[in-house]
N, C-alpha and C positions, 0 to 999 in steps of 0.2 A: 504494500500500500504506500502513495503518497504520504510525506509527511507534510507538505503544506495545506495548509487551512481551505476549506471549499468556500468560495465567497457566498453572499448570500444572493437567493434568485433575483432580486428587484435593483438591478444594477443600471443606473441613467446613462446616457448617452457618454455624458461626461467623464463620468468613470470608466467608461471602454476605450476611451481615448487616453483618456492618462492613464491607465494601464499601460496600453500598446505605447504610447512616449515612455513610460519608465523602461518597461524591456528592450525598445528599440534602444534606448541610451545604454543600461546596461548592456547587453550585447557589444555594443560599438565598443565603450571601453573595455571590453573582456581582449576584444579582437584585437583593438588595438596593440594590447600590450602581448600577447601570445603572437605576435608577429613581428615582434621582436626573435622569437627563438626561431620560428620556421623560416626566418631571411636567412638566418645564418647559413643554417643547415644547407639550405639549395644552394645556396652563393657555393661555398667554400669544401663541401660535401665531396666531388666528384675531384676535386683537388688534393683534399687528403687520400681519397679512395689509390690515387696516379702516386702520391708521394710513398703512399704504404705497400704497397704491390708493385709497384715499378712497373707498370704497363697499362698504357690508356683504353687497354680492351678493359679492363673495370672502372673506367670512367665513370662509366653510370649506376653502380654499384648500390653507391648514399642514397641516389636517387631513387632507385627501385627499391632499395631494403623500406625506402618511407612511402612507397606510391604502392607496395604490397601491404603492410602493414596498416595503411589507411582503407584498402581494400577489405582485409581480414577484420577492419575493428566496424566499418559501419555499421554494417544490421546489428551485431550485439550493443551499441552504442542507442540506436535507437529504439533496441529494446530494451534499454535500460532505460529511455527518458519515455517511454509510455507508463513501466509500472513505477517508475521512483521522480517524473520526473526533468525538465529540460536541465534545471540547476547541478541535478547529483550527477548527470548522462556527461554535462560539459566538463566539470570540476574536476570529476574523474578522468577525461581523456587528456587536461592538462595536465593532470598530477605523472601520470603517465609521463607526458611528453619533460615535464621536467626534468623526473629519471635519465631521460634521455639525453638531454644536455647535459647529464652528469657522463653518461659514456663517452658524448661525443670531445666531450672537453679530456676526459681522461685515454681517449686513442691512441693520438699520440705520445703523450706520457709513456702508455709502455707499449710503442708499437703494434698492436694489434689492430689487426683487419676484420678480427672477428668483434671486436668491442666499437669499432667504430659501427659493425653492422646493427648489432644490436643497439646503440643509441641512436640510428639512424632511423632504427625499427619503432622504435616508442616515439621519436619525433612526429611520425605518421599518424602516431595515433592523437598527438592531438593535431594534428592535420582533418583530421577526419572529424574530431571535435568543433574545427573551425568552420571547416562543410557544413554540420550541422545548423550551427548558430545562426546561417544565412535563412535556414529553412524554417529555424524560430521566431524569426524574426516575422512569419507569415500567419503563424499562430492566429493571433489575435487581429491581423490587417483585413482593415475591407477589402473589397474587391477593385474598387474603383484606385487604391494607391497600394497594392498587394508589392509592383514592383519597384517602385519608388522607398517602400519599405526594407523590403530586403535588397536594393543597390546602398544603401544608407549604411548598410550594417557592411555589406561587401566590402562599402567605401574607408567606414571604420580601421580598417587593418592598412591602411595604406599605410598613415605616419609609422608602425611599426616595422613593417613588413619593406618599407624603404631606408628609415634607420636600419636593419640588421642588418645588411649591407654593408652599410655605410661606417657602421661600428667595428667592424674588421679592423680596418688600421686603428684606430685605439684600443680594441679588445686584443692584439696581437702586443704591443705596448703593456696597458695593465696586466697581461699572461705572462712575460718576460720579467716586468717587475715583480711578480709572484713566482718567480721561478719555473714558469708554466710554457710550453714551445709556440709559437707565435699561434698557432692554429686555433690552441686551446680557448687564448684569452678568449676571444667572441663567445662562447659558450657562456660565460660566468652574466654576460647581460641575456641572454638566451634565459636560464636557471630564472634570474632575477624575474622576468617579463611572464613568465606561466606563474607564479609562487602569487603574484599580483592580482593575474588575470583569478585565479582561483578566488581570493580575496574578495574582491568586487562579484564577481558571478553570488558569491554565498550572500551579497549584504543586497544586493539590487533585484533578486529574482524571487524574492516573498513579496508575494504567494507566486507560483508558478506558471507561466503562462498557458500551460497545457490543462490544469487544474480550472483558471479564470478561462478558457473557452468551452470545457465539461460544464460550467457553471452558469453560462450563459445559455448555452445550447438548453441545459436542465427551464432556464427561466422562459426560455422560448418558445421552447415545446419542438423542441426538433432534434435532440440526442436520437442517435443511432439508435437502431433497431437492435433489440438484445444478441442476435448472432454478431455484428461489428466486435465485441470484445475479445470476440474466441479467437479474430484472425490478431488483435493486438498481443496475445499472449502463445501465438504462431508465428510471432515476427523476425523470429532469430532464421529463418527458414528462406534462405535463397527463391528456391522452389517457389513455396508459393506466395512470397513477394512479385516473382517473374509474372503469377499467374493476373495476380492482382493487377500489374501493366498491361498486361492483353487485355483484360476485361473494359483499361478506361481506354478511350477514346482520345486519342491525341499524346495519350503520354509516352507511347513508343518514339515517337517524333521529338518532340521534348528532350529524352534522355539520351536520342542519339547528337543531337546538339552537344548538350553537356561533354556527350565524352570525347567525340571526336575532337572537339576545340581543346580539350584536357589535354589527351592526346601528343598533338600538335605541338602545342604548348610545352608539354615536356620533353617532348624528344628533341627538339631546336632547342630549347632553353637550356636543359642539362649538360650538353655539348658543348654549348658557346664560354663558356667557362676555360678547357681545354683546347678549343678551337682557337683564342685569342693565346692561350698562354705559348701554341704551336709557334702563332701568326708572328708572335715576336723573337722568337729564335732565327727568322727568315732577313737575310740581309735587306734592308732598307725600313725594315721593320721593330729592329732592336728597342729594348726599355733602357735604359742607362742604370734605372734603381736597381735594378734586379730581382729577385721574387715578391720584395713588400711592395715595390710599385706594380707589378705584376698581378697583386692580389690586391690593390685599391683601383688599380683598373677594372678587374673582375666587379669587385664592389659595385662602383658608380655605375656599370652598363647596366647590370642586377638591377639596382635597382629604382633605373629608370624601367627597365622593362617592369616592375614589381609596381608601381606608379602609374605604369599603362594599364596595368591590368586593375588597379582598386579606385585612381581619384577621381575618373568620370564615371562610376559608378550610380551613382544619387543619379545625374541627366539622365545614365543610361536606361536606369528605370524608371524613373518618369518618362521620358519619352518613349518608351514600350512598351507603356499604359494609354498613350496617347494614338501611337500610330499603327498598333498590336504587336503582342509579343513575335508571333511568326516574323512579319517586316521583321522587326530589330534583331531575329536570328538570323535572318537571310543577307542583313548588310552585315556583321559578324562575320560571316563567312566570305563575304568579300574580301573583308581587312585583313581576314587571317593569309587568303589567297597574294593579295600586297605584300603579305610582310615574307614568307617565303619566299616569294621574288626579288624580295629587296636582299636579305638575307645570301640567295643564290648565287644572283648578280654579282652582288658585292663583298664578296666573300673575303678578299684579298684586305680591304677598306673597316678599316674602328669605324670608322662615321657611320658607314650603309651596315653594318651588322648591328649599332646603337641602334641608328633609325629602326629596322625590318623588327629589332627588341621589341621599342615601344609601340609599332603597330600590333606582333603578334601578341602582347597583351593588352589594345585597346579590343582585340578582337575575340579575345578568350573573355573579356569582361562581356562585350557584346554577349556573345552567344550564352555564357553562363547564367548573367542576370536574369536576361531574357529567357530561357529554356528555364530554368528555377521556379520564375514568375510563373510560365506557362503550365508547368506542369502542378505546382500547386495549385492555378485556376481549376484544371480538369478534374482533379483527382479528388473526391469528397474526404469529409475530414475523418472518419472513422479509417481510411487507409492510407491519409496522408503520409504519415510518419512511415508507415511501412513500405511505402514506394519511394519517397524520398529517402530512405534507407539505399533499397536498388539502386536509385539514382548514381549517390555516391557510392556504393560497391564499384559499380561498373566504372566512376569515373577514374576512381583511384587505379583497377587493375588497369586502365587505359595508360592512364600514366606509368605506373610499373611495365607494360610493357613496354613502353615507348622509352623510357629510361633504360631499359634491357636491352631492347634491339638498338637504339642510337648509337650504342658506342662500338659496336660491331659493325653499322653502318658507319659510322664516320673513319672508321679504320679500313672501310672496304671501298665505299662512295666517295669521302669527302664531306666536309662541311655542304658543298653548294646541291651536291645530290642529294644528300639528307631531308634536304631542305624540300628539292622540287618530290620526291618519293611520299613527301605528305600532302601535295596539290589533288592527288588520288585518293583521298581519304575527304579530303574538305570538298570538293567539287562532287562525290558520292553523295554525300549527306542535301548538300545544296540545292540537287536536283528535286530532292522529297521535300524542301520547304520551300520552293517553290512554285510545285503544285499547293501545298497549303495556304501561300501564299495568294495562287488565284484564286481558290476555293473562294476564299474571304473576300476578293475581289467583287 
């Protein structure tokens, strides 16, 4: 059973709103500061994986041990915020991910490749926790600003999630003066940023927002029909989550959104880390600093891409309330088609792999905000959680494999092939949203 309080049935207008403003706020600052730790991670991740292994075929290693891990923890993540709860489901996937920062910071210390996987592995899980929080954020929203609500909370994680980056070069700094190998330091602000997020989640989320929409529904007369609980307490169940997607209408489309953009997003993103640090060994191309300017370049490209993908978020949902969600997935897919190209092109080029950064994450915001938004419209609330569980399963193994395959591809393609090998994937998807697209026409 929940332990937050059921509100009581006679709830005014006013109280549903500042409800959903308290949670929308809480969320944001949870997000914010838990993206502090997952900057690091992705930034500097697939760096340590090359420095401990001596070979860029586990590039994507970090990557994947946190885009499997986020894959293995969603459905149990979400069925823990059905029977305990959005507050206990988040708290817990950062306390997790804290741990984690405690490996990833201790890897290099004593050399291990298996310790860096395993902090890489609990980082995913509040990866997964941070997934979630978008889809909380829908809980309580109308319909009419569903996606305006959850780009707010998207948008939330940017200041962190561009800081962790960015705190490399001083976290490598404070690590040294701790005695700690440059890599480490960034972790200890990683640690700090979930310990936080935990903090604020327990003091902002009473009563619960899953609890305060059972509780309106009870006052409305429109709670689910008594079989609805049996599939929330089936929810740990791949199976028949998948089943629950085929039954709604639209949400197959939705979720292939989601992941192909995830996808994408990881397998360019993961790689550009080693693909720059290639790029400077090449005459004409050298760094002068040597590996810490090598790794505050890293930084800065991060996370400007990290910036693409969360600070137009708020627009992005709003205007995909405005002009329908399908539109705002189908220009999505455009940008991400852009940023590949740019990417391809200019492979040889810091500037055109900067640029193609920040398009493919103005385009994974695209498509995610908007696919999130959409599939929360379709999907009634007695199965919400449980499909927006699938959602993120699927989006995380997306990612895990795209972090698996990339680095095996950029050892066998290249950076610019990598790049065009996911135009096949995005222009797939494309074609089925814009048939959706005319439908609504």
């Amino acid at each position: 059973m929940n332990n937050s309080p059921i509100l009581p049935a006679a709830l005014q207008l006013r109280d549903r709103v500042r409800a959903q403003r308290r949670t929308v706020a809480t969320l944001s600052a949870s997000q914010l500061l838990s993206g502090v730790g997952n900057g690091a991670g992705l930034a500097i991740g697939s760096l340590m994986a090359v420095e401990l292994t001596g070979s860029n075929a586990f590039a994507g290693a970090a990557t994947t041990a946190i885009s499997v891990a986020g894959a293995l923890s969603a459905l149990p993540l979400a069925a823990l915020a059905v029977k305990r709860g959005r507050r206990v489901a988040l708290s817990f996937g950062y306390f997790l991910a804290a741990l984690g920062a405690i490996g990833m910071m201790l890897a290099p210390v004593v050399q291990s490749f298996a310790m860096l996987l395993l902090g890489a592995a609990l980082l995913g899980v509040g990866t997964a926790a941070n997934l979630q929080a978008r889809f909380a954020a829908t809980d309580l929203a109308a319909d009419a600003t569903r996606g305006r609500d959850l780009g707010l909370v998207v948008w939330a994680i940017t200041i962190g999630a561009v800081a962790g980056p960015n705190l490399i070069g001083p976290g490598a700094v404070l690590g040294q003066g701790l005695g700690l190998p440059p890599m480490s330091g960034p972790f200890l602000f990683s640690l700090t940023g979930m310990v936080l997020a935990i903090v604020i989640l327990n003091i902002g989320l009473r009563p619960d927002p899953i609890d305060v929409a059972r509780a309106w529904e009870a006052a409305d007369g429109t709670a689910p029909a008594p079989a609805a609980p049996q599939m929330g307490r089936r929810r740990g169940s791949l199976a028949k989550g998948l089943a629950a997607v085929r039954a709604t209408p639209g949400a197959t489309l939705g979720i292939a959104s989601i992941v192909v953009a995830h996808l994408v997003m990881v397998g360019v993103m993961s790689m550009t880390p080693v693909h720059l640090k290639d790029l400077a060994s090449i005459p004409g191309h050298e760094m002068h600093g040597g590996s810490t300017d090598i790794l505050i370049v890293v930084g800065f490209v991060i996370s400007l891409h990290i910036a693409g993908m969360y600070a137009l978020s708020p627009f992005i949902g709003a205007l995909a309330d405005r002009i329908s969600h399908p539109r705002m997935m189908l220009i999505g897919q455009g940008t991400l088609v852009a940023a590949v190209l740019v990417c391809g092109l200019g492979a040889s080029s810091r500037a055109a792999i900067t640029v193609g950064l920040v398009l493919l994450g103005v385009g994974w915001s695209m498509c995610t905000v908007s696919g999130s938004a959409f599939l929360a419209q379709r999907v009634h609330r007695e199965r919400r959680v449980l499909v927006q569980g699938v959602a993120d399963t699927l989006m995380s193994s997306a990612g895990a494999l795209g972090a698996a395959g990339s680095g095996v591809l950029l050892a066998t393609l290249g950076y610019a092939g990598l790049g065009y090998l996911c135009l096949v994937f995005i222009l797939t998807v494309a074609v089925f949203t814009q048939r959706e697209v005319a439908r609504l026409s």
